[in-house]
C-alpha positions as CSV (number, residue, x, y, z in Angstrom):
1,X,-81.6,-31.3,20.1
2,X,-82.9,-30.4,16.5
3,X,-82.4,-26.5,17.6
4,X,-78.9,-27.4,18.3
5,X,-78.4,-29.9,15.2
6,X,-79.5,-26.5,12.9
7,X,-77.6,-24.2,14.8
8,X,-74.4,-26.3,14.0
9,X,-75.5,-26.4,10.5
10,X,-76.0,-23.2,10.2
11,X,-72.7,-22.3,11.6
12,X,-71.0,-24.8,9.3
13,X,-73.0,-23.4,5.9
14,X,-72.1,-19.9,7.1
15,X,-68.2,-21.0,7.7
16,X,-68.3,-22.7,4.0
17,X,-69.5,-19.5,2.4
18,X,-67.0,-17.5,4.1
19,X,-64.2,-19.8,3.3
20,X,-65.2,-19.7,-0.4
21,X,-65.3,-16.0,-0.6
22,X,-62.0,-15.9,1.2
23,X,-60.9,-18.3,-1.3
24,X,-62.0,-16.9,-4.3
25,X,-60.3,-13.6,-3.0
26,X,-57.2,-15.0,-2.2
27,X,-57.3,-16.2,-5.9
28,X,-58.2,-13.4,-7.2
29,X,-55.2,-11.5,-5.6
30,X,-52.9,-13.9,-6.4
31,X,-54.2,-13.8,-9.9
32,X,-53.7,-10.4,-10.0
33,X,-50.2,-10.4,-8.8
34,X,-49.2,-13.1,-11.6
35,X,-50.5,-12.0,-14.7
36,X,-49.4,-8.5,-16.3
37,X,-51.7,-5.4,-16.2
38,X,-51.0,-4.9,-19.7
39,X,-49.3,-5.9,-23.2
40,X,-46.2,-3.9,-22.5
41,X,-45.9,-3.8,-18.6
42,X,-45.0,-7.3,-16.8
43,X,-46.6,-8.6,-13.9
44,X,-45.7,-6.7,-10.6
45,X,-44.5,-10.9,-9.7
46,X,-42.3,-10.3,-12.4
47,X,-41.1,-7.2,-11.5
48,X,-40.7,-8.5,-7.7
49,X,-38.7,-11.7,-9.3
50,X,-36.4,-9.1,-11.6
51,X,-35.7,-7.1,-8.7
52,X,-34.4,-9.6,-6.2
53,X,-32.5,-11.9,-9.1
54,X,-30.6,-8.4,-10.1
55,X,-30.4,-7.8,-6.2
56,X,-28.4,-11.2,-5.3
57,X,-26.4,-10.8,-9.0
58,X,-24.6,-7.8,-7.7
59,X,-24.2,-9.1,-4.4
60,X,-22.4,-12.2,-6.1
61,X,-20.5,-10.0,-8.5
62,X,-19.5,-7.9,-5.4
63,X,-18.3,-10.8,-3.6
64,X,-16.8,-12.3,-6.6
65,X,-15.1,-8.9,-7.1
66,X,-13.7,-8.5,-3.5
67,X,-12.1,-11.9,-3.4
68,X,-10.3,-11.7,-6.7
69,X,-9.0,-8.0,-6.0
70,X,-8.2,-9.7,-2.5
71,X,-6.1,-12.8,-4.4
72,X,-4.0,-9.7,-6.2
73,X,-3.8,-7.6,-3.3
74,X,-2.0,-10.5,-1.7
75,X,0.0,-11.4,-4.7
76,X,1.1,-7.8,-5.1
77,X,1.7,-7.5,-0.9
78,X,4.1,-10.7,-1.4
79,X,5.7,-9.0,-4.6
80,X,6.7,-5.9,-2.7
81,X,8.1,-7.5,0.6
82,X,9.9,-9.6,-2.0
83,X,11.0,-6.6,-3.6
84,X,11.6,-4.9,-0.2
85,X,13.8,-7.9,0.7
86,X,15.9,-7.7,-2.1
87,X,16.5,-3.8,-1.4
88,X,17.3,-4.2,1.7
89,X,20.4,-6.7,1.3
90,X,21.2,-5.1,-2.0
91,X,21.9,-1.7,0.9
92,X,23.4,-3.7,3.3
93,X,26.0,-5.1,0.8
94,X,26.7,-2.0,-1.5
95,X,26.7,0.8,1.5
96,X,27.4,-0.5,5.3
97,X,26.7,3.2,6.3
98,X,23.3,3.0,4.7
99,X,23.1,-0.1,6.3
100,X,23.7,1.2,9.6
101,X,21.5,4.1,9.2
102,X,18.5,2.0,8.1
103,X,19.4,0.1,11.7
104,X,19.1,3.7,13.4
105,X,16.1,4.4,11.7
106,X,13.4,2.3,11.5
107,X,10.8,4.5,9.6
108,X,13.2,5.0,6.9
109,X,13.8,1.0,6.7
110,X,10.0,0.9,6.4
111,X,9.7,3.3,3.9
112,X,12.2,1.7,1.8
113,X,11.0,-2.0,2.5
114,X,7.4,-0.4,0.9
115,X,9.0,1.1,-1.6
116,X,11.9,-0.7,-3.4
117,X,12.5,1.6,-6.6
118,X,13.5,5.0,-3.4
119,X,16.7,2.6,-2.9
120,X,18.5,4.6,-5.6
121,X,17.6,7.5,-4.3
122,X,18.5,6.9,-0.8
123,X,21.8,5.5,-1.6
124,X,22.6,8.5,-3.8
125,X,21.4,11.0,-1.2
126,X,23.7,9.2,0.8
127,X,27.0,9.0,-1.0
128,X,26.8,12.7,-1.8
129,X,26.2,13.3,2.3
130,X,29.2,11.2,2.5
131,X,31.7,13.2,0.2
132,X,30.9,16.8,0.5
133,X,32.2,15.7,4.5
134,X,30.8,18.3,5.7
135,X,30.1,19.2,9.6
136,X,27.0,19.5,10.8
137,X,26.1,20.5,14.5
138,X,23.3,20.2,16.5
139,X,22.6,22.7,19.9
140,X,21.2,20.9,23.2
141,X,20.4,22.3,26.2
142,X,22.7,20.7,28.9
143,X,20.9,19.1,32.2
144,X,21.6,21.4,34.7
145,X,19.9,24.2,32.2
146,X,23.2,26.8,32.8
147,X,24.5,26.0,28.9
148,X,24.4,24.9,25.9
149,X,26.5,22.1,24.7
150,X,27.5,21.5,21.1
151,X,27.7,18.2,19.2
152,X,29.8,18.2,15.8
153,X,29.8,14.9,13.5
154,X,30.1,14.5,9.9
155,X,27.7,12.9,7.2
């Protein structure tokens, strides 16, 4: 029983020593990491601290960034439909033709709905079209494939 009473004693002094040197180590390390290797150089924990504050400050400031460009990219998408509104019924009422033509043409209604300030431009287009009268015709092959058949209409 005293062989085994030593043995356990033994074991328990060894275990002690063992945690103390892996205590002191730890510390040591730990130590090491904290305070700065010299006058001029911070701590590598400093370093590690700088580096993830300055990581999670741009993340915030790219967040921040993304959400207020997002609050005036909404702004400006309401300004334009706004806009495009406007256009439109300002077409409808001054030129039925242009009007109809926007009806018959969707990408061209889209165009000018994203781009108010082409009105002008489309409406002028069109009024000159519309008084040089001049016939245009377009060539189709017929169904059977015999002929051609010509379509004349005027601008």
């Amino acid at each position: 029983m005293n062989i085994l009473l030593a043995l356990i004693l033994t074991i328990l002094v060894v275990w002690s020593v063992v945690a103390v040197l892996v205590y002191r180590k730890i510390t040591r390390v730990i130590t090491q990491f904290v305070t700065p290797t010299s006058e001029n150089q911070p701590s590598p924990f400093a370093l590690l601290i700088d580096s993830v504050s300055s990581m999670f400050g741009r993340s915030i400031v790219a967040q921040a960034k993304s959400t207020l460009m997002g609050v005036q990219s909404g702004a400006k998408r309401a300004e334009t439909a706004i806009a495009g509104d406007i256009a439109e019924g300002v077409i409808e009422s001054q030129s039925p033709m242009l009007g109809g033509l926007l009806n018959s043409f969707p990408a061209l209604k889209k165009t000018l709905r994203r781009n108010p300030q082409l009105v002008d431009m489309a409406m002028q287009f069109m009024s000159a079209k519309g008084q040089s009268n001049q016939s245009h015709s377009v060539s189709s092959v017929s169904p059977g494939g015999n002929g051609h058949s010509t379509v004349k209409f005027k601008l």
